[in-house]
Every structure is written in structure tokens, then in C-alpha cells.
C-alpha positions in Angstrom: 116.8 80.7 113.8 114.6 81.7 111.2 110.7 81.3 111.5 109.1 78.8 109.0 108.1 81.0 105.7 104.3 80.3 105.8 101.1 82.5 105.3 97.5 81.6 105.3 96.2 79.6 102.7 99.8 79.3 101.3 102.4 76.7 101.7 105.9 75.6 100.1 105.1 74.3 96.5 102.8 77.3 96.0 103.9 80.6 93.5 104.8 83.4 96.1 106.0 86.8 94.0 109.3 88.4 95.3 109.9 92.1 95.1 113.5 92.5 93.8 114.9 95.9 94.0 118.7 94.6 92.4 119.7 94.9 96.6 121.2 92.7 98.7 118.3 92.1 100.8 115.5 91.7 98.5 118.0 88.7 96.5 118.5 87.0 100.0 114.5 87.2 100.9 114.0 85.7 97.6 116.8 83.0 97.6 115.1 82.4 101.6 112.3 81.6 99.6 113.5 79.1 97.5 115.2 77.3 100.2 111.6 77.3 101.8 110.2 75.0 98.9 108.0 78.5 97.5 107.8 78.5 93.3 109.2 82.0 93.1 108.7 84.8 90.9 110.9 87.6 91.0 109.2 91.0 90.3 111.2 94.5 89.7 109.6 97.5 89.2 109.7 100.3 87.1 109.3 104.1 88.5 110.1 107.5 87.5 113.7 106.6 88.4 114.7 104.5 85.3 114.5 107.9 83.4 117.1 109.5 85.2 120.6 110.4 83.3 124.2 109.4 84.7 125.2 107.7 87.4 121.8 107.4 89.1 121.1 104.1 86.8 124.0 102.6 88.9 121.6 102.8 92.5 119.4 100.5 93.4 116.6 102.5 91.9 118.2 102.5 88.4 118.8 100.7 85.2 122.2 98.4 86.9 119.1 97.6 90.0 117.0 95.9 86.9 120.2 94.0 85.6 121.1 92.7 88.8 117.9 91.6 89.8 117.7 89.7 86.6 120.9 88.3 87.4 120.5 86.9 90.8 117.2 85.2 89.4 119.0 83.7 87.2 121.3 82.5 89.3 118.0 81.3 91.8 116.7 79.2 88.8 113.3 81.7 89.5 111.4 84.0 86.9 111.9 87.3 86.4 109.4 90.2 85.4 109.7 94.2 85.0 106.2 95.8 85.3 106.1 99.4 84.5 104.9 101.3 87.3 105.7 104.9 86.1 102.7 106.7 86.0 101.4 105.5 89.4 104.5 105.8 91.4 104.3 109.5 89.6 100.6 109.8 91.0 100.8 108.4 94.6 104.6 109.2 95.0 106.3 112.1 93.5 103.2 114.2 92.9 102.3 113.7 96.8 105.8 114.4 97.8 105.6 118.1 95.5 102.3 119.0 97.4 103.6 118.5 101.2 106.8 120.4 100.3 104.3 123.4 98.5 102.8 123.1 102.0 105.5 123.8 104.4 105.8 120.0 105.2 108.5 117.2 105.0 107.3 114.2 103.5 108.4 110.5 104.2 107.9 109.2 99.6 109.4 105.4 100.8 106.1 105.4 103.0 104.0 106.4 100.4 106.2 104.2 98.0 105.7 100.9 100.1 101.3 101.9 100.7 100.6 102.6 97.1 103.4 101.3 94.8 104.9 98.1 96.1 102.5 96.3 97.9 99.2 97.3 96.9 99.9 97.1 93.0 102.7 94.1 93.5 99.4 92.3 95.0 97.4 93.1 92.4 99.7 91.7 89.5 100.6 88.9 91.8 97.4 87.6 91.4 97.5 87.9 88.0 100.1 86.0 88.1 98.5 83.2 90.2 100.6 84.2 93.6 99.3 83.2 97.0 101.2 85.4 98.6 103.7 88.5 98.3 107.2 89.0 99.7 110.4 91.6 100.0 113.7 92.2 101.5 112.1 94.3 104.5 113.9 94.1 107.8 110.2 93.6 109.8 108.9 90.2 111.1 105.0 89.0 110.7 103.2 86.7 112.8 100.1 84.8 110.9 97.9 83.3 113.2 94.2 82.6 113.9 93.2 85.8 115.2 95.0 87.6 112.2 98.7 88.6 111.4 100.6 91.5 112.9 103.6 93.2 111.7 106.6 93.6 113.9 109.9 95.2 114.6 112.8 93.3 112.8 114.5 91.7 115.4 117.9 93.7 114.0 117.4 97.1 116.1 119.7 99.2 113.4 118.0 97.8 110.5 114.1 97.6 111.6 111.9 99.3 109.0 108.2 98.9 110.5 108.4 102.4 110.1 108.1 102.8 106.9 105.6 100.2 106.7 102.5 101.6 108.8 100.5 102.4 105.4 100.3 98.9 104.4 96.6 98.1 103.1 95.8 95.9 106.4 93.7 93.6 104.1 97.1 92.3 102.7 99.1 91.6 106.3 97.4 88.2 105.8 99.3 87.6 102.3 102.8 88.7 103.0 106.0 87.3 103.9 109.3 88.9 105.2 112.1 86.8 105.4 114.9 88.7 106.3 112.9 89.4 109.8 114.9 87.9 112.0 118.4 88.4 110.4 121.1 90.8 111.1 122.2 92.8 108.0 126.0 90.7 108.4 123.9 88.0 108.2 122.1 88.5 105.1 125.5 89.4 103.4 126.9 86.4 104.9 124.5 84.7 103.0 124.4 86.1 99.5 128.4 85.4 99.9 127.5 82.1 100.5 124.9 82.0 97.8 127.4 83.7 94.9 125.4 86.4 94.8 126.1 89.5 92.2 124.4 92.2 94.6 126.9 90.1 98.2 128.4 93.3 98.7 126.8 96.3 96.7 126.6 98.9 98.5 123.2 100.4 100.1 121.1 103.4 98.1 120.6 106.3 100.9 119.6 108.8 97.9 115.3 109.9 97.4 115.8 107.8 94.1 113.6 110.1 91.9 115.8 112.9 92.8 119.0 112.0 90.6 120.8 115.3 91.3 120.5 114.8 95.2 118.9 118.2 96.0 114.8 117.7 96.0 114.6 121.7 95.6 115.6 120.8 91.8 112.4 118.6 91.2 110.5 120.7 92.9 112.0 123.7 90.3 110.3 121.5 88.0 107.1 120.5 88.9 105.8 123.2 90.4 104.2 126.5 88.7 106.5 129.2 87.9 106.8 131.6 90.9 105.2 129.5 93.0 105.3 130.9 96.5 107.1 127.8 98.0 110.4 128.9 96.0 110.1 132.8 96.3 111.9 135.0 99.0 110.5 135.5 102.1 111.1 136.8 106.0 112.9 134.7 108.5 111.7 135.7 111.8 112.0 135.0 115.4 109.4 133.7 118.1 108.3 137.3 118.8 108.0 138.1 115.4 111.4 139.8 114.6 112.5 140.0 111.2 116.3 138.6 111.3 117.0 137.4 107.5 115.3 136.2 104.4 115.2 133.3 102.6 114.6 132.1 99.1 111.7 129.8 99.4 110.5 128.3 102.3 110.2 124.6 100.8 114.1 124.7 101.2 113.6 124.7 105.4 112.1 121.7 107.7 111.6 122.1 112.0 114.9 121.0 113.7 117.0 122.6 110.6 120.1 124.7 111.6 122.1 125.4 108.7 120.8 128.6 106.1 119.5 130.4 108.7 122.3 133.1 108.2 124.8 135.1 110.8 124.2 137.5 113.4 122.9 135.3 116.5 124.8 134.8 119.4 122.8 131.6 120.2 122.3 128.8 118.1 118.8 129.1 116.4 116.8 126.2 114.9 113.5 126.1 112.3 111.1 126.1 114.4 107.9 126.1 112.7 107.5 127.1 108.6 103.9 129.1 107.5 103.2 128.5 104.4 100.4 131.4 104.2 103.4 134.3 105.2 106.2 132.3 103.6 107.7 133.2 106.8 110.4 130.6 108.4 110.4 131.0 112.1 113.3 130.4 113.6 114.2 130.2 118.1 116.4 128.7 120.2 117.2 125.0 120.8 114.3 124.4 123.1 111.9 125.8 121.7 112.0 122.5 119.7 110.6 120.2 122.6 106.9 119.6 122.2 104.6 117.5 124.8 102.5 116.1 122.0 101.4 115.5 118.6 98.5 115.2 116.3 98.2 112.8 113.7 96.2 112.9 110.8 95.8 110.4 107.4 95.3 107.5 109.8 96.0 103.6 109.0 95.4 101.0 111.3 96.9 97.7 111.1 95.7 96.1 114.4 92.8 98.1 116.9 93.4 101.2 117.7 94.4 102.1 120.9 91.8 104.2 123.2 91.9 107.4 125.1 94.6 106.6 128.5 95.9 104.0 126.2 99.6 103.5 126.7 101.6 103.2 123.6 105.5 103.7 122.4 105.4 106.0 119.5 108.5 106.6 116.6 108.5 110.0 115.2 111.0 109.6 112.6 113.5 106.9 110.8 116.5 106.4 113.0 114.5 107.4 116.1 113.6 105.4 119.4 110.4 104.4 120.2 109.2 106.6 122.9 106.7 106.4 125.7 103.2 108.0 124.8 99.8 108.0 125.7 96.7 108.1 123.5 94.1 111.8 124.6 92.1 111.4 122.4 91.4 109.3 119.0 89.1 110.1 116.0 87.9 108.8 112.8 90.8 111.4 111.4 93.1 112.4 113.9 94.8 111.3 116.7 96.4 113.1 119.9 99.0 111.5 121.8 100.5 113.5 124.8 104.6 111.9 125.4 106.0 111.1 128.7 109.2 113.4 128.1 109.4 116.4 126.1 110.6 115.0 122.4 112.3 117.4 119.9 112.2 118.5 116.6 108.4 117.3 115.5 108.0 117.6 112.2 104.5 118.0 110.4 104.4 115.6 107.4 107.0 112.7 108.1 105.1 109.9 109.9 103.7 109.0 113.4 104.2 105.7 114.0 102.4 103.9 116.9 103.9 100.7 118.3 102.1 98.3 121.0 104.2 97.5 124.2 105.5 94.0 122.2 106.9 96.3 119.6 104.0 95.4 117.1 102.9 98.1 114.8 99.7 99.1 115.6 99.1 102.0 112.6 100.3 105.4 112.2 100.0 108.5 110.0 101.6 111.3 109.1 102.2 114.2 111.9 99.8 117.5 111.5 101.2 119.5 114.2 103.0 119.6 117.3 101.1 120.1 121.3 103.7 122.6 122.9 102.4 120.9 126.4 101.6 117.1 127.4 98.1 116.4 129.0 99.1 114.6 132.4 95.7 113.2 132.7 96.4 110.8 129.6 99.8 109.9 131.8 98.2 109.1 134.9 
């Protein structure tokens, strides 16, 4: 059973603005909408994407996304607006995602998409507009109450995208709606079947969609300066400091990575750690991925922040479980966790995400480094 569709200070009859990527899920969420009794305005937006060549314009992020939004508005009986979003999605996006690569990191762009670009600008044209509130296609579910709203897992495990969501001004929790929270993605296609929807049965976009050749390494060809030390050759080396290879620009390598690491190893060996400063990639063997901690740095909270001995689940990357974790120690601009079992494979830059024992998302940020050993104070 789906939860009633109401926010704060809005209520069916008032204009709620619907983000409508020319997906599945964002046409159900807004069609969910309608049904509710919400005047509805769909909103698509514009990024670097639309300037791609070829069959990119057939993703979600391209020019056929735009066309079917506009289509399954129509078919709503709702509005339908394009803003052009170019130039910040260029700013807060693909220029951020540039610099972590140039810094030996891997970069998560839909967080810094859904922070910056979707919600904080859709809320700003909404209310130009004259919208109460703001909603999307996410698969998250949001409690509004009178101690303040709190964003959840979606109740479909496979689906759940709270992680991409830990950036969200918190100011704005209060404001949105997610519809599709607690529905199964079968569902939702059940639906738009139901509904005689255009997008029913398109196919899901699993491609960085201002990357229209597939391979970041090209865009970052291009927008970086020529030479620049994050494409030129340099050592791969081993743990002890062995020189066993060399590669051709260390931007192409993230921690966990196996493959391009070359011959000559009778063990498997794994990225272990990339330093920007030597342009060396250093590579070991499978365990030396295991880490007992993390810090976390770039810090959002959407809900107070756990203290010191604090026990918390933590989600270290998409696709990943939740794991068991326990706040050391927490400052105004980092934050150490120490994990109850060794976890593998952390990666500075992609995001830290920390989840109450409920599953409610807390806040996160983006991981600085790796703590080879745990602190078994915190997990006492």
C-alpha cells in the first residue's frame, strides 16, 4: 500500500513540480501524483548531455528522454517545461568530477547531480513557478512529521537509492515527495503498462550520461591541460616499493581494480592505493584491500549526527550492504568510523553513506582515506 502523497504545508489541489527524466520511474511518480489530486508540472532538464552526437540522444539523458517526457505529460493531461541547466550541471557536475579523477580519486557525479542540479535548482524554479513542493522517480521513502522529515531506504532492497541522495540540502527534506518509495520496480512497470505509458518498458540508462563514448578517460582528454600528469606514464609498484610495470596515466586506475595491471605475477594483484604526487599506482595482493575504517570528509547531515561510540550501519558504495560501524570520532569536517568486520576495496572519493539502525539516512560524504586497523574502543 502506498503512503498518502502529502508534505508540509502542501496538500492535493496544490501545484507540486515533477522531475521527469523521459524514464519509467519519474512518468509513474508523476502519474502517482495526479492520482493523488496534486496540479502537476512536469519539469525536464537540460545538461551537458543533450550535446552529445549519435546514439547517446536515445538514453535517458538525451534528446529521445526530452521527447518522451513530453509525451507521457501529455498523456497525464499535466504541463511540461525544459529549463536549461547546462552551465551549472557543467560547474557542480562535470567540472567536480575532472578534478577528483586529476586527484587520484573516483567520483560518484549522480551524487553531485542530485545535491546541486536537481533538487536544489528544481526547488528554486519550482517556486518560481508557484510549487509547494518537489518530487521524482527516486526509489527512497520520506516520512514528514512534527519533529521534521527523514529520508529512508526504498522499501525495494535492489532498487534503494538513499545513496545517492545523502547531499540533499536538508532545508528541502520538508518539501519533497517520492512516490515510487514503497514500490517494487515490477510494480512501477506494471503500472505505466496499465497507464499506456510510452517509457512502460524502455529500458534503464546505466551509462555516466555526459560521457557519450562510454570511456570517462576521453572527457577527461578533453578537459584537462595538455600533459597533464593524471594522463602521463608512470611506475606501477608493489607494497614494498618494487617497480613491476608502468602505466599511462594514473586517472585510468581506482582501489579494488584488477584488470591493466599487466603479466608477470603469480598472485592476483589489485589497486591498492593511487598517489597522485609520484603518479605511482600501487598495486598488492587481495587483502591488502581490507581496511578497519574510514575517514570522511565534505560532510552533509540530514538528521543529527551521530556521536563518538555511536553505532551506526554505513554503505560504502552503490550496490553494497549496509554494514555495521561505529562513530571514533566526529568533527565539523571529517568523520572516523572504525567497521565491525574488515570491509574491502575503500575507495577515496565515491561516498560514505551513514544510515541509522531504522535504515534512515542520517548524512554522509565522500570518503578521504582508508584506517588499515578498526579502534575496538569505538566497538565496545
Amino acid at each position: 500500500m502506498i503512503a498518502p502523497l502529502e508534505v508540509p504545508g502542501a496538500r492535493p489541489g496544490d501545484r507540486v513540480l515533477a522531475a521527469m527524466s523521459g524514464g519509467v520511474d519519474s512518468s509513474v511518480a508523476a502519474a502517482l501524483l495526479v492520482d493523488a489530486g496534486y496540479e502537476v508540472v512536469g519539469v525536464t532538464m537540460k545538461t551537458f548531455c543533450y550535446t552529445g552526437t549519435g546514439d547517446h540522444g536515445k538514453s535517458c539523458c538525451g534528446l529521445d528522454g526530452i521527447a518522451d517526457a513530453r509525451r507521457v505529460a501529455d498523456r497525464l493531461g499535466i504541463a511540461h517545461y525544459v529549463f536549461d541547466v547546462e552551465d551549472d550541471f557543467t560547474r557542480d557536475v562535470i567540472d567536480d568530477f575532472v578534478r577528483e579523477y586529476a586527484r587520484g580519486r573516483t567520483p560518484n557525479p549522480c551524487v553531485r547531480c542530485n545535491a546541486y542540479t536537481k533538487f536544489r535548482d528544481l526547488m528554486a524554479r519550482g517556486l518560481q513557478l508557484d510549487c509547494r513542493a518537489i518530487a521524482s522517480g527516486h526509489y527512497v521513502r520520506i516520512e514528514h512529521g512534527p519533529e521534521g522529515s527523514r529520508l529512508f531506504r526504498g522499501a525495494d532492497a535492489r532498487k534503494d537509492q538513499a545513496y545517492f541522495l545523502w547531499g540533499l540540502p536538508p532545508e528541502l527534506l520538508p518539501r519533497l515527495l517520492f512516490p515510487l518509495g514503497h514500490l517494487t520496480k515490477p510494480e512501477v512497470r506494471e503500472r505505466a503498462r496499465a497507464l499506456g505509458l510510452v517509457t512502460a518498458d524502455k529500458p534503464e540508462s546505466q551509462e555516466i550520461c555526459f560521457v557519450p563514448t562510454g570511456d570517462y578517460r576521453d572527457l577527461l582528454k578533453k578537459r584537462l591541460t595538455p600533459r597533464h600528469a593524471a594522463l602521463e606514464p608512470g611506475p606501477i609498484v608493489t607494497l614494498d616499493g618494487e617497480v613491476v610495470g608502468e602505466h599511462e596515466g594514473y586517472a585510468g586506475f581506482t582501489v579494488g581494480q584488477r584488470r591493466g595491471l599487466g603479466g608477470g605475477s603469480a598472485d592476483p594483484r589489485f589497486v591498492v592505493e593511487v598517489r597522485p604526487d609520484t603518479r605511482e599506482v600501487v598495486v598488492g595482493p587481495r587483502e591488502a584491500l581490507d581496511s578497519g575504517g574510514l575517514v570522511v570528509e565534505d560532510l552533509n547531515w540530514l538528521a543529527t549526527p551521530p556521536g563518538p561510540g555511536d553505532a551506526v550501519r554505513v554503505q560504502i558504495r552503490h550496490r553494497a550492504p549496509g554494514v555495521d560501524a561505529a562513530v571514533v570520532e566526529r568533527k565539523e569536517e571529517a568523520l572516523v568510523l572504525a567497521f565491525r568486520e574488515p570491509q574491502r576495496a575503500v575507495t577515496p572519493g565515491q561516498s560514505a553513506v551513514v544510515f541509522a539502525v531504522d535504515d534512515a539516512v542520517l548524512g554522509g560524504g565522500r570518503i578521504a582515506r582508508a584506517r588499515r586497523a578498526a579502534s575496538t574502543d569505538a566497538l565496545n
